[in-house]
N, C-alpha and C positions, 0 to 999 in steps of 0.2 A: 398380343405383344410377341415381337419375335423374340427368341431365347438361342444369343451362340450357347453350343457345350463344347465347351473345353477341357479337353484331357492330359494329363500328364501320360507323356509317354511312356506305354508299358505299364504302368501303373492303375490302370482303367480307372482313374478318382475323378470325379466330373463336379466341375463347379457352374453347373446351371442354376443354381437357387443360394441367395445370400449365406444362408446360415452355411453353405460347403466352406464357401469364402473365409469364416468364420477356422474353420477346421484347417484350413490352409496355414493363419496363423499361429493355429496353435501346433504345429506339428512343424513349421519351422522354429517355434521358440523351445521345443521340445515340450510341451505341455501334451500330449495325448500317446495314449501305450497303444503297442504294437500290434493291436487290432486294425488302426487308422493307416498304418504302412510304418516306414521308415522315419523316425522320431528326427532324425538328424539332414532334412530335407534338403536340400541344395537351396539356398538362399536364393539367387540369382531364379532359379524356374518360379518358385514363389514369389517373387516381385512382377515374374515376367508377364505369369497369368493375372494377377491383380490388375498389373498395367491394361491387358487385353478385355479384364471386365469392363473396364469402364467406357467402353462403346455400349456399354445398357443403356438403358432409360434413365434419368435424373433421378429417378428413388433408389434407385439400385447403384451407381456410381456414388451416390454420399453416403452408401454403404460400403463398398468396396471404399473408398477415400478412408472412412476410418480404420478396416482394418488397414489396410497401407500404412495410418500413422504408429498403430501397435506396432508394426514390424520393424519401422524406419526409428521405433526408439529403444531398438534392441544394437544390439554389438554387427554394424552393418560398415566398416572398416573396407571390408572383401568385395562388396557391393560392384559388380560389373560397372565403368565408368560410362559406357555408353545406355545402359539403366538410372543413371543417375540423370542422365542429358535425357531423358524421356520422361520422366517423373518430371521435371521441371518444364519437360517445352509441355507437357499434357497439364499440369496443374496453372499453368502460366495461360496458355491458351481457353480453359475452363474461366479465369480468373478476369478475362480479356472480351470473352466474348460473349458470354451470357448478360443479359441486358437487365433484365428484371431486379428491380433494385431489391429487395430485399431476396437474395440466392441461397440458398441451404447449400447446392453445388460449388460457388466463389467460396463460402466460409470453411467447407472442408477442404476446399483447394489450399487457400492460404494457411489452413491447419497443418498440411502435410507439408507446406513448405517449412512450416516451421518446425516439424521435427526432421525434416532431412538437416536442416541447417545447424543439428546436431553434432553433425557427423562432417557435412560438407556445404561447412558455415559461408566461404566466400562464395562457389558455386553460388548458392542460394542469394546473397548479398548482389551480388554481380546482375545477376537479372532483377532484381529488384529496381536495383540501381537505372537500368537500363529503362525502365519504364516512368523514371522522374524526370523530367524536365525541366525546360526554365522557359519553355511559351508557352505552355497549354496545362490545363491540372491533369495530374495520372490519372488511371482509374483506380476506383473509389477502395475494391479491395487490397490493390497493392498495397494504398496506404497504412491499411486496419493492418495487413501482415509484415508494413515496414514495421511499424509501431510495436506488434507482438511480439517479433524476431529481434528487436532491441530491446524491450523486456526480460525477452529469457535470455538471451546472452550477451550480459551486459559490458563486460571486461572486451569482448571481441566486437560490439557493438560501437563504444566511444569512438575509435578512429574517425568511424565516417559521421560524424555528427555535425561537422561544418561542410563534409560534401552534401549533405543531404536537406541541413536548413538553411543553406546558402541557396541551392535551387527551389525549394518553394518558397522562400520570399518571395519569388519574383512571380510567382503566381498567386501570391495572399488575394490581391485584388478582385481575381478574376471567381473566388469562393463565395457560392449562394446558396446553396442547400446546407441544413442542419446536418447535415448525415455528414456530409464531405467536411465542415466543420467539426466534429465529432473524430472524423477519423484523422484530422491533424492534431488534433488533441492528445489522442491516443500516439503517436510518432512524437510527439515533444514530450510527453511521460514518459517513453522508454528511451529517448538519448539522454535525456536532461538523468535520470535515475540512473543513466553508464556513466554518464560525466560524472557524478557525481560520489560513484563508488569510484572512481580513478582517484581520486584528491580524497578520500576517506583511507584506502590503505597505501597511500603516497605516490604523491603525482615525481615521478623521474625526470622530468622534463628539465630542459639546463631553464631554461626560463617561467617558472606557475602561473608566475602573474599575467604574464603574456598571455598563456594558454587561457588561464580564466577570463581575462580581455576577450580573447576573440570567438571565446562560447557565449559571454555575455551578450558579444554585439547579436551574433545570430539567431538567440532565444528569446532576445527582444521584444523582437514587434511580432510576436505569437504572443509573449508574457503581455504586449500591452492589449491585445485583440482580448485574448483570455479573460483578463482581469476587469473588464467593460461588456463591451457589447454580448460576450457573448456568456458571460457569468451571468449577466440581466435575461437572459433570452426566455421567452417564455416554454421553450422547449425544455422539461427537465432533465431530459435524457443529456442534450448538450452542456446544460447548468452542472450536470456531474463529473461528465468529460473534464472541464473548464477545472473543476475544484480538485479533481484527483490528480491533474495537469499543474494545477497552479503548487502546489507544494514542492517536487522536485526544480519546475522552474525558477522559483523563491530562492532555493536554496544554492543552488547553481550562481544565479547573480549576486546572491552576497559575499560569495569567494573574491567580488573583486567590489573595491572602497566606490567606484565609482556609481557602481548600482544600486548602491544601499539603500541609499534618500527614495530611490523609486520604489525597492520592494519596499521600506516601510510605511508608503504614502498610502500604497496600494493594500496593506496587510486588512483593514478596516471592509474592504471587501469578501475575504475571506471568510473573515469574521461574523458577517451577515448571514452567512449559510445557515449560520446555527438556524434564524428566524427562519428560514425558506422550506421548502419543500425535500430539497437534497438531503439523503441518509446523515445523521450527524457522525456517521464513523468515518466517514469519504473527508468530513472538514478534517476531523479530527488525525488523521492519519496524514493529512497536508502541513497539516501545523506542525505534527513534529516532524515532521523533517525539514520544516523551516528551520525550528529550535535543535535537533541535532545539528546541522552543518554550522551554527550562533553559538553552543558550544564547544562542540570540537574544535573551532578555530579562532576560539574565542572573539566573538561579535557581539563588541555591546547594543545591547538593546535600547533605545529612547526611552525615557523614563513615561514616558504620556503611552508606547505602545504594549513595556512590559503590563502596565494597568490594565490598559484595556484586554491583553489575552488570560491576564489573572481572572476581570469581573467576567469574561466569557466564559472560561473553564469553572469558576467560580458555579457558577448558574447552569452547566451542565452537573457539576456532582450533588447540585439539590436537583435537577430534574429527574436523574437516573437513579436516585437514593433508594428506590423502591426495587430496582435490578441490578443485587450486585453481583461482581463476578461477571456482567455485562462485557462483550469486546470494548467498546466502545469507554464504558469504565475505568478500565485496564490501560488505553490509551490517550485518558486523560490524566489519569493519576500520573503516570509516567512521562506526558507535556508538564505538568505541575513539577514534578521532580527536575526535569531539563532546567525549570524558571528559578527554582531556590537554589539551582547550582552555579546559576548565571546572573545571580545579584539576590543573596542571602536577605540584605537588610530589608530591601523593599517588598521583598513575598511576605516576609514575615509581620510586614507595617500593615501590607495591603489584607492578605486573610488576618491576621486579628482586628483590623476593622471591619470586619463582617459580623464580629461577634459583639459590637457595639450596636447590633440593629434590635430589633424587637419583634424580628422575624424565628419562629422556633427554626426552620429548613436552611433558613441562611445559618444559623449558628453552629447543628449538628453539621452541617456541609464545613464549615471552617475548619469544626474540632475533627473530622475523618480527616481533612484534610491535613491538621499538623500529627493526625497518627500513621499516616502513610507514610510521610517525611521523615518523622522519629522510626519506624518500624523499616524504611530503608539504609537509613542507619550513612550516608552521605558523608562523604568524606571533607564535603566543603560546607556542610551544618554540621562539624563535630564539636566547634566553638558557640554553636549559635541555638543550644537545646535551652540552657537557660533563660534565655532572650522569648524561645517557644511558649515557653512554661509562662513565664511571663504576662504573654501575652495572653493565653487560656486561664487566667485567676480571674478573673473577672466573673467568669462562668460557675465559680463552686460554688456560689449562692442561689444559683439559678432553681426553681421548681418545677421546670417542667419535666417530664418523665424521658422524655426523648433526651432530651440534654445531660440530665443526669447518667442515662445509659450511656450518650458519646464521652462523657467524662471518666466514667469509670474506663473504659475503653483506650481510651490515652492512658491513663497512668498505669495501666495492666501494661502498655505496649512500653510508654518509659520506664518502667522498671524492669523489664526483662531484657531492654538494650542497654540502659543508663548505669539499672543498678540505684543505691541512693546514696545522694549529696545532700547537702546542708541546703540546698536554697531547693528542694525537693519536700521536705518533713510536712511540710503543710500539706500537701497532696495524700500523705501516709495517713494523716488527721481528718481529710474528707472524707477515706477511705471505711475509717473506724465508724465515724461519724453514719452515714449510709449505713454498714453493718449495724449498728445499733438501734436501728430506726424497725419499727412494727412490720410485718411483715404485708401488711394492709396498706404502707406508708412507701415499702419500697416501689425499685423503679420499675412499673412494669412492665412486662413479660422476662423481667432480670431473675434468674435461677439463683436458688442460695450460691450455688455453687461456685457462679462466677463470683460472687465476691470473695469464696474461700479463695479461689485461685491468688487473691491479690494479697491474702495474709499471709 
C-alpha cells in the first residue's frame, strides 16, 4: 500500500499512519501539551491535511472522515471558505460515486456533512438540494444525510420541507429497494419533526392553517406508503423506519381538521407494532407525539381510538411490570398521562374496568397505573382523584398479595399528594386493617416498614 507523508511545514509532524491524524485533532482543539507542538494550531492547515489524507485507501479515509467530523464540531466560524467548497465537493463526490451499497466511506461522508452543516447549514443544504430531483431518485446516501441534516437542525431545517417532498413525490413510483425505502423514511422523520417543532413554539406565519394545508398535502402520500405497504414489509429494518416515521407524520397532519379522519383510520396500524417484531419503544415514542401535538392543540380523540390506545398501553404496563424504570416504561406512563389529560372521564372509566377482570397483572397494571396519574399530581385530574379512588375500591377486598402490595402503593402515593378528605377515611381503614394482620399473613415481600411509612 502506497503511504503519501505529509508534513506541516517546518514543523517536521508527519501524518502517515491514522492515529497522527488523530493528534492532529487534538492539537487543533487544543487537547495535547507542548510536547506535540503548538496547541493553538492554525485551523485551516489542519483541515487542509485531513482533506489531503483522504486520497488513502477506503479504511484510512473513514478514518480521517471521523476525525474531520471532531474538528468540523468545534468553533470553525474562520474556516477558509474555499475549505469549506472542498469538504463538500470531496464528501459529495465520495457520497456519489462509491457503488457498493452498503459503504462505511458514503456514511462517514454524509456524517461529516452533517456536522459542517453546523456551522455552514445552507452551503450544506444547497448541495444536497442539488442532487433531488423530480425524474430520477437521488442517490441513496444523499437521502440518509438529507434525513439526518433535518434531524439535527430542525428550526433551520422546516423551510425546505415542501421543496424537498414536493420533488420526491414525483419519484415515489419509481422506489424498489427496501433500503432506498428506508432512507425516505428517515427524510420525512426529520422534516415532519422540524415541521412540527415550528407550530409547537409558535408558527408566525400570517396564515397556520394554510401552512399546515400545504405540509399535510406533501406528507401525504409517504404517510399513506408508510402506514400500508411498507409498515406490512417483511423487512424489519423498514418496519422501523415506517414506525419511527409514522409518529412525527401523524402529528404533523392532525394540525389541520382535514387530515384527521385519515390519521385516525390509520392509528390502528400503529398500534399493531406492539404484536410485531419492531422494538416496542420505536411504537411507543410515535404515539406520543401523536398525543403531544392532540394535546397541545387540543385534538379530540374519537371515543373508539382513545380505547383502543388505552387497552394497548394498557397491556404494555402489564408486560413490562417485571422492568421497571424501563425506557420504554417511562414512555408509556407518560402516553397514559397525555390520555387522562385529553379526556379525564373515559381514562378513568376505561382503566377501572381493567380492574373488573379476574386477571391479577391486569389489575396491578391499572392500580400502577392510577398511582402514576395521582403521583403526577395533573392539573386537569385535580377534580377527578375522587372519581380515582372510586374507581380502585373495588380492589380492598381483593387477596392476592400482588394486589394488596399495588394497593397500599396508591394510597401511600394519595396521601402524600392529597393528604386526607372524607371520601379517603376508608383507604386510612385498609391501611390499619393490613397493619394488623400476622406478619405470615402480610403482603409479601411488603417490609414492616413500608406500612409504617403510611401511618
Amino acid at each position: 500500500m502506497e503511504v503519501i507523508d505529509l508534513k506541516l511545514p517546518s514543523r517536521g509532524f508527519s501524518i502517515s499512519d491514522p492515529s497522527a491524524a488523530r493528534c492532529l485533532v487534538d492539537q487543533a482543539q487544543g487537547n495535547l501539551g507542548p510536547e506535540f507542538g503548538q496547541a493553538d494550531m492554525d485551523l485551516d492547515i489542519t483541515v487542509s491535511l485531513l482533506l489531503e489524507r483522504l486520497q488513502q485507501e477506503e479504511e484510512t479515509r473513514v478514518t480521517i472522515y471521523s476525525s474531520l467530523q471532531e474538528v468540523l464540531q468545534g468553533d470553525i466560524k474562520s474556516l477558509d471558505r474555499d475549505l469549506v467548497r472542498r469538504i463538500i465537493h470531496l464528501a459529495s463526490k465520495d457520497m456519489r460515486e462509491t457503488q457498493q451499497e452498503k459503504d462505511e466511506v458514503q456514511l462517514a461522508a454524509g456524517k461529516t456533512l452533517v456536522a459542517l452543516a453546523g456551522t455552514f447549514y445552507n452551503w450544506v443544504m444547497y448541495e444536497l438540494q442539488c442532487h433531488v430531483g423530480i425524474m430520477e431518485l437521488p442517490p441513496i446516501y444523499f437521502l440518509i444525510t438529507l434525513g439526518d441534516v433535518a434531524s439535527a437542525y430542525a428550526l433551520r431545517s422546516e423551510p425546505f420541507l415542501v421543496l424537498t417532498l414536493s420533488k420526491l413525490r414525483f419519484v415515489l413510483r419509481l422506489v424498489e429497494t427496501d433500503q432506498m425505502k428506508r432512507a425516505l423514511c428517515g427524510v420525512v422523520e426529520g422534516f415532519a419533526q422540524a415541521a412540527n417543532l415550528i407550530f409547537h413554539v409558535g408558527d408566525e406565519s400570517p396564515f397556520p392553517s394554510c401552512r399546515a394545508a400545504d405540509y399535510g398535502f406533501h406528507v401525504l402520500p409517504f404517510f399513506n406508503l408508510m402506514s400500508s405497504s411498507w409498515l406490512t414489509s417483511e423487512d424489519l429494518e423498514l418496519q422501523q423506519a415506517a414506525v419511527k416515521a409514522l409518529g412525527p407524520a401523524m402529528g404533523l397532519l392532525l394540525h389541520h381538521e382535514r387530515h384527521r379522519n385519515t390519521v385516525f383510520e390509520r392509528l390502528p396500524c400503529l398500534l399493531q407494532q406492539y404484536e410485531g417484531g419492531v422494538d416496542n419503544l420505536h411504537v411507543t415514542m410515535s404515539l406520543s407525539q401523536l398525543l403531544e401535538v392532540a394535546y397541545d392543540f387540543e385534538v379530540p380523540l374519537p371515543d373508539g381510538k382513545l380505547k383502543s390506545i388505552c387497552f394497548a398501553l394498557h397491556t404494555q404496563v402489564c408486560d413490562i411490570a417485571q422492568m421497571p424504570g424501563s425506557e420504554n416504561q417511562v414512555k408509556v406512563f407518560y402516553c397514559l398521562h397525555l390520555l387522562a389529560c385529553l379526556s379525564p372521564d373515559q381514562f378513568i372509566s376505561f382503566v377501572g374496568s381493567r380492574l373488573k377482570t379476574d386477571k391479577e397483572g391486569s389489575c396491578v397494571a391499572s392500580l400502577s397505573i392510577f398511582s402514576g396519574i395521582i403521583a403526577a399530581d395533573l392539573p386537569e385530574m385535580s377534580q377527578k382523584k375522587c372519581a380515582v379512588v372510586k374507581a380502585m375500591r373495588c380492589m380492598l377486598g381483593d387477596q392476592s398479595a400482588e394486589v394488596k402490595k399495588a394497593v397500599l402503593h396508591f394510597v401511600r402515593t394519595l396521601l402524600s399528594v392529597q393528604g386526607l378528605d372524607d371520601w379517603a377515611w376508608d383507604l386510612v381503614a385498609y391501611i390499619f386493617k393490613q397493619s394488623s394482620l400476622s406478619r405470615s399473613q402480610m403482603v409479601r415481600g411488603m417490609e414492616a416498614g413500608d406500612l409504617g411509612l403510611l401511618l
